[in-house]
N, C-alpha and C positions, 0 to 999 in steps of 0.2 A: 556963471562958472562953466569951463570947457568940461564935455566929458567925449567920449566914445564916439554918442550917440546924435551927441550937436549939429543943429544945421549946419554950421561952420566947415566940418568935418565929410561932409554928402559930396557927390562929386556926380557929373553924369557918364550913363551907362556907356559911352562915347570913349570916356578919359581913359588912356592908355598907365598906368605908375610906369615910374623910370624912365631914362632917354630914351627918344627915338629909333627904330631900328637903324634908320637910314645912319644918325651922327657916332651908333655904336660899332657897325662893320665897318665905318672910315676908322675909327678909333682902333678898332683891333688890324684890320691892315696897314697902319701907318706904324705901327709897334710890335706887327708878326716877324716873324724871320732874324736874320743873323744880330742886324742891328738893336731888336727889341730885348733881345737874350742879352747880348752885351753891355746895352744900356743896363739893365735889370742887373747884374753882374756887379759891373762894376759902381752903381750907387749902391750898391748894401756892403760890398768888401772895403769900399773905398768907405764910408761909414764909415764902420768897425776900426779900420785905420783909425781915420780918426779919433773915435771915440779911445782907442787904447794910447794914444799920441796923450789927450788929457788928462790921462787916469783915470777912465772909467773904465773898469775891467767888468763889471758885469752888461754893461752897455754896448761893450764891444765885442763880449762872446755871443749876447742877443743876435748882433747883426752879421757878426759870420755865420751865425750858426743859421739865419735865414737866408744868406747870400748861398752856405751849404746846402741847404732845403732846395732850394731854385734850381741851381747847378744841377742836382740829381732831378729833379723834377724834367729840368730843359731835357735831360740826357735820356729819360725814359720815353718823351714824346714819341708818337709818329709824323714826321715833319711831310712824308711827301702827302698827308691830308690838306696841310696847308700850300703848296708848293703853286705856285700862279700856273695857268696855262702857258705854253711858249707860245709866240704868233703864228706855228704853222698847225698847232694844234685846235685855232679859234674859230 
């Protein structure tokens, strides 16, 4: 029987949990900036579309009402944290 406390379960002192640093800030710069907000944007409005296209009204107030969360969320940021260095700034 698995419990808690199982060798199974032991790992060594070494093991990191979770991705990589390295595969995490390509993951977040590949999806920071105009394009990642828009992306994000547009699958949860476009959802919700959808989902009210079927007749699902509570499926579809879910996902605007998430896509609204984000929008205000995006709009609170402070972006020039993220903003890349220019080249004569490197």
């Amino acid at each position: 029987m698995w419990s808690a406390t199982s060798p199974a379960r032991e790992h060594s002192p070494n093991m990191k949990w979770g991705p990589p640093d390295r595969a995490c800030s390509t993951w977040i710069r590949r999806f920071s900036g105009r394009h990642g907000v828009a992306l994000t944007l547009v699958v949860a409005f476009g959802w919700g579309l959808l989902e009210f296209a079927g007749g699902h009204v509570f499926w579809g107030i879910l996902f605007f009402a998430m896509g609204g969360a984000a929008s205000w969320q995006f709009s609170i940021v402070d972006w020039t944290k993220y903003d890349r260095p220019r080249k004569e700034e490197r």
